[in-house]
Phi, psi and omega in degrees: 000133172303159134326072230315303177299359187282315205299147165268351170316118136253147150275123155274138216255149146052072157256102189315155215206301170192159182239142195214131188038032157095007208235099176274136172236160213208132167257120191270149195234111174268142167192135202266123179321311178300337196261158192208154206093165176282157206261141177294153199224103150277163172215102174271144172209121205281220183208191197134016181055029201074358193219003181212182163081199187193185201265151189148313189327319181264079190240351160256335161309317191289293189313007181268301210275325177283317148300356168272000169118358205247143145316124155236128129286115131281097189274144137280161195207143188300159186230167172269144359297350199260344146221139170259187178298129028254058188311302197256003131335286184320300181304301176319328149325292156305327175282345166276352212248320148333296148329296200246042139262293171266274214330133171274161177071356210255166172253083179273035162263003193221068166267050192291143179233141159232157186245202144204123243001247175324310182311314209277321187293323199268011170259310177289273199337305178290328130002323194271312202266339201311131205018083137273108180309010182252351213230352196259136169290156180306305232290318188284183168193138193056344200284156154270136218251016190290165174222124212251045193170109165247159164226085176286124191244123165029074171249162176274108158267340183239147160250355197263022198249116167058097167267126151214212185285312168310333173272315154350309172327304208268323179273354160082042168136174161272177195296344156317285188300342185208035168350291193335297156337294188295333185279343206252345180253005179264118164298350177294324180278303221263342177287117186236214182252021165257341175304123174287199175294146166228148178240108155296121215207140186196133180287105150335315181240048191279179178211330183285299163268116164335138149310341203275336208300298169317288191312311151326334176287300177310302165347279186326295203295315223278345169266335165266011168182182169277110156272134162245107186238113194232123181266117149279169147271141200160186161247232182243025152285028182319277176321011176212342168299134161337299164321345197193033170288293201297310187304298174328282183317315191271353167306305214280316203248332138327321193275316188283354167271315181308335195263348173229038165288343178188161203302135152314132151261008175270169171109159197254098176092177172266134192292105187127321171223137182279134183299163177280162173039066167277117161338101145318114185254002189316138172264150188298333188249046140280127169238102225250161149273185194271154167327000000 
């Protein structure tokens, strides 16, 4: 990593990325000038339990990871109470499609995303989901939302795992009131033999997410793809504490150069066209806002 005065990263900051009912959201785009050719694509996504925060949170991962050469995004994403599920799935979902729409340079066989807790769940999840036509924004039409690199940092993967109000929040209800919800937005469920490789990283001493949260996850992956599942330490800011940054950051970039060294054979289609009678995973008594 450079010197921060050193560095050649530039940002473009608050790039309109998709619109939904009159509600625009915007992304910032890291990339280093000096590097050339196309580029390998992360898309961070940050936590907030589904009801608070905005994008900046990895804005030292993205300036690290753009100096390793690759395009980083950070999106916003819709929030709860004022959208439920799948709002912001449908946005991350865009921000990938973006990449392999507007971005100039880019390798859109090399696409990767890492989250973190809500982020984590909306990374894995669209991975899972990838070009399901029920689950995709409007704005792309054909791009594909596949991913060949996922990275989860101390995510919610189960809903039916520690319930409290915000996934409620987020789910439009309790597990009563929206199974559906619950089943189609937990990645424990929705993880098929198309998921690309992941990597799983959880604060040994989180209180906010469970650790189980992760071990289940992995569970789930390990007959259907390459998973790496490690509890570190910390809690669950692990990745952004001083202490256990360097450790985080050279895991996340380690996994992701081994896994995007040559185009995936994961993933739904060839990145860019969607198959015809692509699978609905919507269950009938979902009732979704609009796209």
């Amino acid at each position: 990593m450079n010197p921060a005065d050193e560095t050649t990263v530039t940002v473009r900051r608050d790039i309109p990325f998709h619109e939904s009912e009159g509600e625009t959201l915007w992304l910032d785009a890291y990339e280093d000038t000096a590097a050339t050719g196309p580029k390998p694509v992360a898309v961070l996504v940050r936590g907030g339990g589904f009801t608070v925060g905005d994008k900046g949170e990895f804005a030292r991962h993205a300036i690290d990871l753009a100096e390793a050469g690759y395009l980083v995004v950070e999106p916003q994403y819709r929030l709860a109470p004022e959208w439920t599920f799948p709002a912001a799935l449908v946005d991350v979902k865009a921000a990938i499609e973006w990449c392999r729409t507007e971005a100039e340079q880019v390798d859109s066989q090399r696409i990767a995303a890492v989250g973190h807790s809500a982020g984590a769940n909306l990374v894995v999840l669209a991975a899972a989901t990838a070009d399901d036509p029920a689950l995709e924004p409007e704005r792309y039409p054909g791009a594909s939302s596949a991913l060949s690199a996922v990275v989860g940092y101390s995510g919610v993967y189960d809903f039916r795992m520690g319930l409290d109000q915000r996934k409620e929040l987020y789910l439009g209800g309790s597990p009563e009131e929206r199974p559906a919800a619950y089943e189609l937005a937990s990645p424990v469920e929705q993880a098929d033999m198309s998921m690309p490789p992941t990597l799983l990283l959880h604060g040994e001493d989180d209180s906010v997410v469970s650790p189980q949260q992760s071990a289940v996850m992995a569970e789930t992956l390990d007959p259907l793809t390459t998973v790496e599942h490690r509890e570190v330490p910390g809690g669950h800011g692990f990745p952004f504490a001083g202490a256990h940054y360097d450790e985080t950051y050279d895991a996340t970039a380690e996994f992701l150069e081994r896994q995007l060294s040559a185009p995936s054979d994961h993933g739904r289609g060839v990145p860019g066209d969607v198959p015809d009678g692509a699978p609905d995973g919507v269950p009938d008594d979902a009732d979704f806002p609009p796209r």
